[in-house]
N, C-alpha and C positions, 0 to 999 in steps of 0.2 A: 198577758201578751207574751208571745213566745219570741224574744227577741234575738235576734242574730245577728253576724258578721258578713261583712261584704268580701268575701275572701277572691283573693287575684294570684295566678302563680306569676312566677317568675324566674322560671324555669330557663328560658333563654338569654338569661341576662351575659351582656356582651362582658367577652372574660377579657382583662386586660394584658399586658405581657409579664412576666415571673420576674423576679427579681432573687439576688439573693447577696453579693458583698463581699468583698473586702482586702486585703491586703499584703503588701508581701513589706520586707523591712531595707530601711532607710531612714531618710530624717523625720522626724517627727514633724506634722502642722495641723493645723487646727483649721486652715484654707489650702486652698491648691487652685491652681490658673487655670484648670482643664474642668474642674469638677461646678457643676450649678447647683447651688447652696440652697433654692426654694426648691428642687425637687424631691421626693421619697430618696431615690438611691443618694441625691448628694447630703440631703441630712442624713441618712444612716452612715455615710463616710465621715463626715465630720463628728458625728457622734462617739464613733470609733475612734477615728484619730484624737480626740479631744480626750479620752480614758487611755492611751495610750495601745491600744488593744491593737492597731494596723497606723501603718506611718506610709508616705508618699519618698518623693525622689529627692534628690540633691537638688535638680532646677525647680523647685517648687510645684511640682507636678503631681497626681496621681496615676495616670495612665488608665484609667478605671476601664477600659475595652478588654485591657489586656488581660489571657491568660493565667489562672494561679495552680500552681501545684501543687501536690497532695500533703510537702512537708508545709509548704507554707499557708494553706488549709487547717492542717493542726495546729499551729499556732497560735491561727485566729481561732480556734474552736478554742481549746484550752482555755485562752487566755479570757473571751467570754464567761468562760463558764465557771473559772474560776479556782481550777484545778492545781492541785500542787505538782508541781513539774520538778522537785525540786529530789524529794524520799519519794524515788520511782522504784520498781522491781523493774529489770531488764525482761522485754517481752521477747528477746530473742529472735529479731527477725535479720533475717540474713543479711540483708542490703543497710542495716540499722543500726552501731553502733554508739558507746556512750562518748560523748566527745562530740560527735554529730551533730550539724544544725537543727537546730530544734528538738532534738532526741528528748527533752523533759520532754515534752510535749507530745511528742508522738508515745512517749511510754505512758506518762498518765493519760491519755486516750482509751491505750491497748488496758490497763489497767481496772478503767472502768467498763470497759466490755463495750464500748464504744465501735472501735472499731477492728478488725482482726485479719486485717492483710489479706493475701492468696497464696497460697502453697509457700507460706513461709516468708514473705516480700512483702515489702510495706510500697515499694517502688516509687519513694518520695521526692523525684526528681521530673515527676510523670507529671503532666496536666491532668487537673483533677474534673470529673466528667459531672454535668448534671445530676446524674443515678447516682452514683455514690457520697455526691452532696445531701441527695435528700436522705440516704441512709444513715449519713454520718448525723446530720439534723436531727430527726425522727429520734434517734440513741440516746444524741450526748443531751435533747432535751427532754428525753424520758416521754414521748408523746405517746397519746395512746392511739396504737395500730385501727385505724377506721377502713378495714377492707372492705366492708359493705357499700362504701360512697362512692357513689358514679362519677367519674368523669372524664371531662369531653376529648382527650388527649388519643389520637390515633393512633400514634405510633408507641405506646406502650402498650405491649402485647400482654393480652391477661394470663395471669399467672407466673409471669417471670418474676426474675430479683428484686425486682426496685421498683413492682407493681403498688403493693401496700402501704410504701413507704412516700411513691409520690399520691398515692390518693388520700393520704393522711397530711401532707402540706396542703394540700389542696382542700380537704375539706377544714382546717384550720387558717385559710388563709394567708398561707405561707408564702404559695407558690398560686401563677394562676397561667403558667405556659407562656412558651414563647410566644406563641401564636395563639388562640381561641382555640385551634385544635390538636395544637402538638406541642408536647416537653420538649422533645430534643436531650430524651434521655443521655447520649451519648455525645454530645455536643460537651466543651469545653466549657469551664463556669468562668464568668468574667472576674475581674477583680470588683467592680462593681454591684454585678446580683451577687456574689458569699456576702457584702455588706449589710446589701436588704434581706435576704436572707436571713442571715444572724439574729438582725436586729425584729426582724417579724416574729421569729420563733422567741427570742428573747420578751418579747412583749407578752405571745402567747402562753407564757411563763407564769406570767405573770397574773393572766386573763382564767377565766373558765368555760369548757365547750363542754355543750348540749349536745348528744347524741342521737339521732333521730332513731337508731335503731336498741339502745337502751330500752326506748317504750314500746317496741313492735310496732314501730309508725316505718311511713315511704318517706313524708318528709315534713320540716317542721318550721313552724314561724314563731316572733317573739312580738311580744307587746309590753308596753309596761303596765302597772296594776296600781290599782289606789287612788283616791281622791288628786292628790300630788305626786304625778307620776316623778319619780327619780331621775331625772333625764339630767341633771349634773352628777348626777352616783355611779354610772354609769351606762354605757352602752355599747351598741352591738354596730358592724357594719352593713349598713341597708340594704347591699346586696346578698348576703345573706337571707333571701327572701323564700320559702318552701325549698328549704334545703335538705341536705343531710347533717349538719351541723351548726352549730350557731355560736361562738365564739363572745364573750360577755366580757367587755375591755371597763376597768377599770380606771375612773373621770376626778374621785377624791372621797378621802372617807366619811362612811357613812352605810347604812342602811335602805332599801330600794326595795321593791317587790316587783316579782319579773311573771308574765305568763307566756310558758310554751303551748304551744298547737301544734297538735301533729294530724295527720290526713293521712288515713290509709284509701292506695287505691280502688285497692276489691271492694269494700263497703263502703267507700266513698264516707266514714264515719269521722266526724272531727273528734280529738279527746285534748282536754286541757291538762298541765301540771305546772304547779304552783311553787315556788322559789321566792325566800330570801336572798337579795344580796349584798352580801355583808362586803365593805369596801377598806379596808384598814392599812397601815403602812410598818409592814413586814422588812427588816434590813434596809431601812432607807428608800424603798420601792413599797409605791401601793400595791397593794395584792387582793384579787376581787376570788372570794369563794360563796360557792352556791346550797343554801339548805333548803332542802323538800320540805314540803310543809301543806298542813292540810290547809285551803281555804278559809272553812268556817271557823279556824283560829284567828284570823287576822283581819277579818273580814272589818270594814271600813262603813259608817253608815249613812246611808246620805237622805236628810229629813226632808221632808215633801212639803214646800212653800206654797199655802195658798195667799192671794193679795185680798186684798178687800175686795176688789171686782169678781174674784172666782167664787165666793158664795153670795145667795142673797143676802148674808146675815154677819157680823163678826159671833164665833161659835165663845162658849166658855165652857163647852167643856165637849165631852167626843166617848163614845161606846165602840168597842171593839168584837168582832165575833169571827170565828173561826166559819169554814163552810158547814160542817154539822153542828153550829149555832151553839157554841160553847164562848162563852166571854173570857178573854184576856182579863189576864189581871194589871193592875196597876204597872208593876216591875215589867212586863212584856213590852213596852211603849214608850214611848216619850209625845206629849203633849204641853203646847206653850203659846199662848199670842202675846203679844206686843207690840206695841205703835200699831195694830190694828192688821198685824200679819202674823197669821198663825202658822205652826211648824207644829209637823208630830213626825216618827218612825216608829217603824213596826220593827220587832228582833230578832223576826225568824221568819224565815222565805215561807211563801205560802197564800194562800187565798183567803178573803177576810171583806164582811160585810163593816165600812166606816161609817159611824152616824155621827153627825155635827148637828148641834142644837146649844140655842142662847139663851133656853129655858123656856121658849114661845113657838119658834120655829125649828124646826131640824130638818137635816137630807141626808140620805144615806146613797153614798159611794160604795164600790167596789173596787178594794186594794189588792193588787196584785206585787206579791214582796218575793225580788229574786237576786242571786249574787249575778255579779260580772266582773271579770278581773277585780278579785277584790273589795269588792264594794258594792254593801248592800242595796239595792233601790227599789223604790215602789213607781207604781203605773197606777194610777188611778181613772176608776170609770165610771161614767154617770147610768144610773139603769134606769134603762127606757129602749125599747125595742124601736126609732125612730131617733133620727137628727135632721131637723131644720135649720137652715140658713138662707137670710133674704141679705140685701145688698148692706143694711149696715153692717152685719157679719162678715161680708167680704169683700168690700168697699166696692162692689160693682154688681150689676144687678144680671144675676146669671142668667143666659139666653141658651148654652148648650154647656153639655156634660160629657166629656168623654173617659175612658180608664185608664191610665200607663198598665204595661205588660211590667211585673213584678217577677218573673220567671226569669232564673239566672241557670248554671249552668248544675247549682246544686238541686234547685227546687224547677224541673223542666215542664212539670204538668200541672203548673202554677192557674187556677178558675178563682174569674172575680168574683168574692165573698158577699156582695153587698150589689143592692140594687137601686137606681138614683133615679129621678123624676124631677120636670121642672114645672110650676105649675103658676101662674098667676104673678111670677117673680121672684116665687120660692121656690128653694129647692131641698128634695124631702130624701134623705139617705136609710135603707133601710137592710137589715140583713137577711141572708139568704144563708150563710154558714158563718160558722168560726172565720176569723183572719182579717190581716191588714188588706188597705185597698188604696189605692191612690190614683185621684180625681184630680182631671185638668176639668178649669170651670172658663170658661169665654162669658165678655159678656158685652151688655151693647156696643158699647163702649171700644170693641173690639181689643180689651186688657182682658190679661188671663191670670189664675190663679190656682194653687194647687190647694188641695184638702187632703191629709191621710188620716185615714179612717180605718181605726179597726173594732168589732165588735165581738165577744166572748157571751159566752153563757153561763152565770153563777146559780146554781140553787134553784134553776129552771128559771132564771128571769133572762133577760138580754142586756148587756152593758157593753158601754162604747165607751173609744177615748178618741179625740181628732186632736189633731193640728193646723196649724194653716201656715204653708210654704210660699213665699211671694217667689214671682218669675225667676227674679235674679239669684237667687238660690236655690233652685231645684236642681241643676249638676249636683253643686254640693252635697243636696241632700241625698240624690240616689246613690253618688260613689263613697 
């Protein structure tokens, strides 16, 4: 069975307003009368004021609306980041003297090539603008430049200054605009967004991004991998969904397997890459890093449970054969009943006649063994060019049969595989080609029920595998 994903973009998702933070000096607190403490920006304030890194007013206030400037902008950048403000080299900027407010600060900036004034002027008494926030951002947290990444911001004109530097907040997250369609490049930074700000890039610090255009993808989605998906190891934010980047936020240490997808447009082709992600706590901060890695190194196996009702027989023991009829050896498999439920795995993807036998009777299956994020799985199928089913198979006695349309936006020229017939109160399923099919069944009763059925061809025989989907789950099932 050639099994696939239900893939959705989400290319329109509603971008919320930017944020970015922070502070200029006075008393230190840990609250402020003005600031709400359950929001994003009011915890990145208090988280700030709490390391001491920005402080509020004498009346207990932060003023978070207000305006901050380019010296007191440095301050908060530095003192984030950690820089020694202390054995500076004078950067020499004309309006910038040592002795100056924040001069540590502004010099170990300039120091680290952070940031580099205009014609000699650091003009630290300026309001400090959007654009040159996400400049300074971008710098002092060593991001890497994602010029490639779309976005939906109007009025940054492509190719100017502070083009690559807001499309690199943006595809990490940082920044999501004032508005759905504009920066406001030029606009004034609040004392409140340098806070989120800070603290988003600071996280992203911390995180690790996926590139869509690293793989020569348009764009790219995440899933987790393995039997136990990691979903306390980490994770990504949802909207993040066929993006340009993917952002991998670290939850607590540990190990996790991640799968990317990328979709190129031209060939409409999907390609997968496979990642550890290692989750450890680096300087007192978890820090989440990504290793590439081949699949079939890691790959996870997941045994095929038949119950006592799925053969006529309890098996004791089981033959294996490849399609050009070569037998697996022991080491290739695993095989095992107990309490009267057997389990075997196959260990290498691929196509494979299974025969179950109690030494009296046997049946031979068609195993179909393939990876999926991570994790090997078999499909198994019974050979017989026909499936019947009467009402004790699907607790109603079928009166009509019709097809759901299977055709999405990847597979358009989607024809049903398979041909149904209702006869005497049975109903006789039979195939016409390869592929899945999925059957609405009515019946007197006027209760409905689904069947998906798909039929393959091994070794010139025909074999099927079905399901049976009750009403109340068939959304489910198709999305």
């Amino acid at each position: 069975m050639n099994t696939k994903r239900f893939y959705q973009y989400a290319l329109a998702a509603t971008l919320a307003t930017s944020a970015i933070v922070i502070a200029v000096p006075t008393s230190a607190a840990t609250t402020f009368t003005d600031v709400n403490a359950s929001t994003e920006e009011g915890k990145a304030i208090i988280n700030l004021a709490e390391r001491g890194i920005i402080s509020g007013y004498p009346d207990g206030t932060f003023k978070p609306a207000n305006a901050i400037t380019r010296t007191q902008a440095a301050k908060i950048l530095a003192g984030i980041l950690e820089l020694d403000t202390k054995n500076v080299t004078n950067p020499h900027f004309k309006d910038v003297k040592p002795g100056d407010e924040n001069y540590g600060a502004i010099a170990a900036l300039a120091n680290a090539g952070i940031i580099s004034g205009s014609n000699g002027y650091f003009n630290p008494t300026k309001n400090i603008t959007r654009g040159q926030m996400s400049k300074m951002i971008v710098r002092g947290f060593d991001l890497e430049i994602a010029e490639d990444t779309n976005i939906p911001f109007t009025d940054v004109v492509a190719g100017s200054e502070y083009e690559p530097y807001i499309q690199t907040l943006f595809a990490n997250n940082i920044t999501k605009g004032t508005t759905p369609t504009t920066f406001g490049t030029y606009s004034n930074v609040k004392r409140s967004q340098l806070a989120s700000f800070v603290v988003r890039a600071e996280n992203t610090k911390n995180s690790a991004t996926v590139y869509a255009k690293k793989y020569n993808q348009d764009y790219i989605f995440a899933s987790y991998g393995g039997i136990n998906p990691a979903e306390d190891v980490f994770t990504w934010d949802e909207e993040q969904d066929m993006t340009d980047a993917i952002t991998i936020k670290p939850l607590k240490e540990g190990t996790g397997k991640l799968v990317i997808t990328g979709f190129t447009e031209d060939s409409e082709d999907f390609v997968d890459v496979f990642f550890l992600v290692h989750v450890e706590t680096v300087n007192g901060k978890l820090q989440a890093t990504l290793e590439e890695v081949d699949e079939a190194d890691y790959l996870e196996n997941m045994p095929v449970t038949l119950l006592e009702g799925d053969l006529n027989f309890i098996p004791t023991d089981v033959s294996i054969k490849t399609a050009d009829g070569q037998a697996l050896t022991s080491d290739a498999y695993a095989f095992e009943v107990k309490d009267k439920v057997t389990t075997f795995a196959i260990f290498e993807n691929g196509e494979y006649t299974v025969t179950f036998t109690d030494g009296t009777l046997q049946q031979t299956m068609v195993a179909e063994v393939y990876s999926y994020d991570f994790v090997q799985m078999i499909d198994l199928y019974e050979i017989t060019n026909q499936v019947t089913f009467t009402a004790d198979d699907i607790a109603l006695e079928p009166t009509t049969v019709t097809f759901e349309d299977l055709s999405d936006e990847w597979n358009t020229d989607y024809k049903v595989p398979v041909k149904a017939t209702i006869q005497d109160g049975v109903l006789t399923v039979t195939p016409i080609s390869e592929g899945p099919a999925l059957l609405k069944v009515t019946g007197k009763n006027g209760k409905t029920t689904y069947i998906y059925i798909e039929f393959m061809k091994f070794a010139g025989e025909w074999a099927s595998f079905h399901e049976f989907i009750d009403a109340d789950e068939f959304e489910d099932f198709i999305n």
